[in-house]
RODO-2510 file (C-alpha; in nm, 4 decimals, decimal comma):
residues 86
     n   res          X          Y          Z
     1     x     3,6730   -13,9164    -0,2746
     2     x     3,9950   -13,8763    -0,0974
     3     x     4,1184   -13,5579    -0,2542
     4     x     3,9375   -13,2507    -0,0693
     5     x     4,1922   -13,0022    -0,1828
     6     x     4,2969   -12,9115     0,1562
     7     x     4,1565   -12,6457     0,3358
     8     x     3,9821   -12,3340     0,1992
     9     x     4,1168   -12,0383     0,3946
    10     x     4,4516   -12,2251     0,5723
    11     x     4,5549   -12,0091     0,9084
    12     x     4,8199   -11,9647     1,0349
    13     x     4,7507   -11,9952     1,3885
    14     x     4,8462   -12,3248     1,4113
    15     x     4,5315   -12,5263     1,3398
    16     x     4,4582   -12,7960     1,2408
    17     x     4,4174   -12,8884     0,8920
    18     x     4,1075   -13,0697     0,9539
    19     x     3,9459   -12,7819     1,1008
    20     x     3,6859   -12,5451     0,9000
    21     x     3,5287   -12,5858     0,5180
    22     x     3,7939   -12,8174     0,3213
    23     x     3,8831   -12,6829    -0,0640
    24     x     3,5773   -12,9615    -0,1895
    25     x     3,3611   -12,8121     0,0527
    26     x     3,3796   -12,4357    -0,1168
    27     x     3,3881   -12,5381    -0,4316
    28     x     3,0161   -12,7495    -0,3950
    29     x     2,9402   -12,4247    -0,1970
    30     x     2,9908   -12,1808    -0,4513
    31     x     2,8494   -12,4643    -0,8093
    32     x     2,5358   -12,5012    -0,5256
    33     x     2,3380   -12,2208    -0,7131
    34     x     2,3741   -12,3726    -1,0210
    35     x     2,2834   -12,7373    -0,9380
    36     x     1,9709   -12,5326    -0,8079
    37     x     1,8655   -12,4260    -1,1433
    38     x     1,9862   -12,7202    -1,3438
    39     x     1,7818   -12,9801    -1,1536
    40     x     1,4758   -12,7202    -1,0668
    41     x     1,4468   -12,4905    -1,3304
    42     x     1,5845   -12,6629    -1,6164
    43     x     1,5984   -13,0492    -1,5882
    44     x     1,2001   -13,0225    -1,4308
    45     x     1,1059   -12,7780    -1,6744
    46     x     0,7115   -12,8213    -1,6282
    47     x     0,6967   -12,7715    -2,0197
    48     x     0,9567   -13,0389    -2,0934
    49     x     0,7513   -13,3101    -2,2636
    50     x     0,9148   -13,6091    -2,0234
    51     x     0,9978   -13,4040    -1,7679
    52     x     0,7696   -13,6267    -1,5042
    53     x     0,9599   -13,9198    -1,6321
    54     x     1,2717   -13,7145    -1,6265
    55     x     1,2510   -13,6538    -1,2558
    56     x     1,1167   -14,0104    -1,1504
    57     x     1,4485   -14,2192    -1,2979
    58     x     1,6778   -13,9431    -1,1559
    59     x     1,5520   -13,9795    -0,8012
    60     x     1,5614   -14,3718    -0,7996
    61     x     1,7783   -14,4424    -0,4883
    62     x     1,8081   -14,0704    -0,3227
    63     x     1,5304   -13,9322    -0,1485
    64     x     1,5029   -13,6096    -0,2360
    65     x     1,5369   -13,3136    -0,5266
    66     x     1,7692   -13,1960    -0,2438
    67     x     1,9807   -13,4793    -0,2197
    68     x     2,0228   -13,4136    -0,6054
    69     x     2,1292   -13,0695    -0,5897
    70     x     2,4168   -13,1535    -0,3135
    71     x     2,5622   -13,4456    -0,4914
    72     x     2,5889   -13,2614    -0,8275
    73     x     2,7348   -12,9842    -0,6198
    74     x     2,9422   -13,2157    -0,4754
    75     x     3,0382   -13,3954    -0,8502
    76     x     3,1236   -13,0519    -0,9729
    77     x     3,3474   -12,9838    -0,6970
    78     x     3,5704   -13,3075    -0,7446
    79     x     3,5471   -13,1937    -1,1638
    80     x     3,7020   -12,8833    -1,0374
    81     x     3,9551   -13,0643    -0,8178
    82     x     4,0291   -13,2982    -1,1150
    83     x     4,0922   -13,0056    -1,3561
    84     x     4,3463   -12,8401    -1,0915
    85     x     4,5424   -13,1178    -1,0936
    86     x     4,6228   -13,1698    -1,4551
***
């Protein structure tokens, strides 16, 4: 992902671009709460029939529920990057 929206809160002191929490960055920041509830309230409902099953196939090649919650952070924030540019 090339496209990180530029920075979040651009100065203008001079600095550079690089510097502080990038556009992407923000926007995973502020979808982070609801990545928490999708994948630990909702997607590993305890009552869900297959929710054991559920959870194994979605962790195959991360190694962690956390790891889950920051890349669908992360996948919302490039959705919302995508649907600024169109």
């Amino acid at each position: 992902m090339n496209n990180t929206g530029g920075p979040a809160f651009p100065t203008s002191n001079g600095g550079s671009p690089d510097d502080g929490m990038t556009l992407r960055d923000y926007f995973a920041a502020k979808a982070m709460p609801f990545t928490y509830q999708f994948w630990m309230t909702d997607y590993y409902h305890p009552d869900a029939v297959d929710a054991e099953i559920r959870a194994e196939e979605s962790r195959e090649g991360l190694t962690t529920v956390v790891d889950l919650i920051a890349e669908t952070a992360y996948a919302m924030a490039d959705a919302m990057l995508k649907a600024r540019e169109a």
